[in-house]
N, C-alpha and C positions, 0 to 999 in steps of 0.2 A: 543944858548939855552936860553929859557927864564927865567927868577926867577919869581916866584909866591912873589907875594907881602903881606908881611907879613902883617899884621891892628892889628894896636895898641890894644891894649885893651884901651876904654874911661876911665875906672873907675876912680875915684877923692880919693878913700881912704879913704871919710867920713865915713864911716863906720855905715852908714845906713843901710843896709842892715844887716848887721850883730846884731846892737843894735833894731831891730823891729825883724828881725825872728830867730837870733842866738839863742835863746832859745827854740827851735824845732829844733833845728839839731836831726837826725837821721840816725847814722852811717851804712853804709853797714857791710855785715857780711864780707867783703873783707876789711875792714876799721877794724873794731876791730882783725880780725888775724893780720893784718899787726902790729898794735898796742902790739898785746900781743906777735908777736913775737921780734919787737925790745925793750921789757920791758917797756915801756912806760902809766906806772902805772899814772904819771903824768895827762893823757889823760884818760886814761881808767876810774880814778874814777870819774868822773866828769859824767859819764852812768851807768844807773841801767836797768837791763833786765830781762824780765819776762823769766820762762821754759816753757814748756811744762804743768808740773804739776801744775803752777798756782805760783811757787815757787819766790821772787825775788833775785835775786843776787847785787852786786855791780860788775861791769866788771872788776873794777882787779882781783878779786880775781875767773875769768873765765881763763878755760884753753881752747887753739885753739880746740881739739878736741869737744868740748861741743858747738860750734857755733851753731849746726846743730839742734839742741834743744831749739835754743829761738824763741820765736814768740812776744818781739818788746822790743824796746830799747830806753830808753829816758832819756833825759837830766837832771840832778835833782843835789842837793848841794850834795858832800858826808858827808857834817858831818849831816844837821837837814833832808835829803832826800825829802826835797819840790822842788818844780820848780823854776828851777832858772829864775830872771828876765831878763837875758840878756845872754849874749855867755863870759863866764869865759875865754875863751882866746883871747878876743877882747882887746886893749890896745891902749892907746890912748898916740900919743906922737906928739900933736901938736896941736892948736888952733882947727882947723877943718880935724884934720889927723890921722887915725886909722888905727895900722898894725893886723895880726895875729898872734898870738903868736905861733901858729903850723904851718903856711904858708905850710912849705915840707910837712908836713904830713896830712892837712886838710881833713878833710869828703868828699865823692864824692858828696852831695848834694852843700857844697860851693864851690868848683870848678867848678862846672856846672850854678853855679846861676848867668845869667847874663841878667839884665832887659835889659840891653842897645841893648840887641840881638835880643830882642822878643819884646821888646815897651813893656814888663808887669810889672805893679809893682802897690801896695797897698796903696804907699804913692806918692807926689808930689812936695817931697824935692828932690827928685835923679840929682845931679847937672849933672850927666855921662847923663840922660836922657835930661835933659833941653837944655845940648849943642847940641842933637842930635832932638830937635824939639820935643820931648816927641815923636819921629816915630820910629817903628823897622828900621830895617837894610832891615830885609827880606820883599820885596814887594807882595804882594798877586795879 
């Protein structure tokens, strides 16, 4: 029988990606139940969401059934409510090395975002991309 061969993920950890667009995270409404059902008020304030009626909230203080009623959800400080300039759970513990502070439980937008897969990205620091010739994976 054959084993499929697993492919590393390239990424380096710098944490580029996260300190250029962590600040537009935009959680799925399957991200924020998950959140509010493991209490994870920690994550939750860190998003403020519009209603229906134009109304904003602060996501903790949203209950699972009320998902169904927001129409967008955005990253924002909880104490002054501006935009924040980077991703509050990005942490740096190393010269050029950056983890997640939610890693288990991250947004499906960062777990899917992988320039190294698509040859895309905004800037031209991405060391994962440099090793990779700055070429997708995927040939056309």
């Amino acid at each position: 029988m054959d084993q499929e061969e697993i492919e590393e993920e390239p990424c380096e950890q710098c944490g580029l990606c996260c300190r250029i667009f962590g600040n537009n995270i935009t959680p799925t409404a399957e991200n924020l139940f998950q959140w509010i059902e493991r209490g994870r008020t920690d994550i939750l304030r860190y998003f403020s969401a519009c209603k229906e009626d134009g109304s904003w909230v602060n996501c903790a203080d949203l209950k699972s059934e009320e998902l169904g009623g927001l129409v967008v959800v955005e990253m924002r400080d909880p104490a002054t409510h501006d935009y924040l300039p980077v991703c509050p759970f990005l942490h740096r513990v190393g010269k050029r090395r950056y983890l997640c502070g939610i890693h288990d439980i991250k947004p499906a937008m960062c777990c899917t975002y992988r320039p190294w897969i698509w040859g895309e990205t905004n800037f031209n620091q991405c060391r994962a991309l440099a090793k990779l010739n700055r070429k997708s994976r995927w040939t056309v």
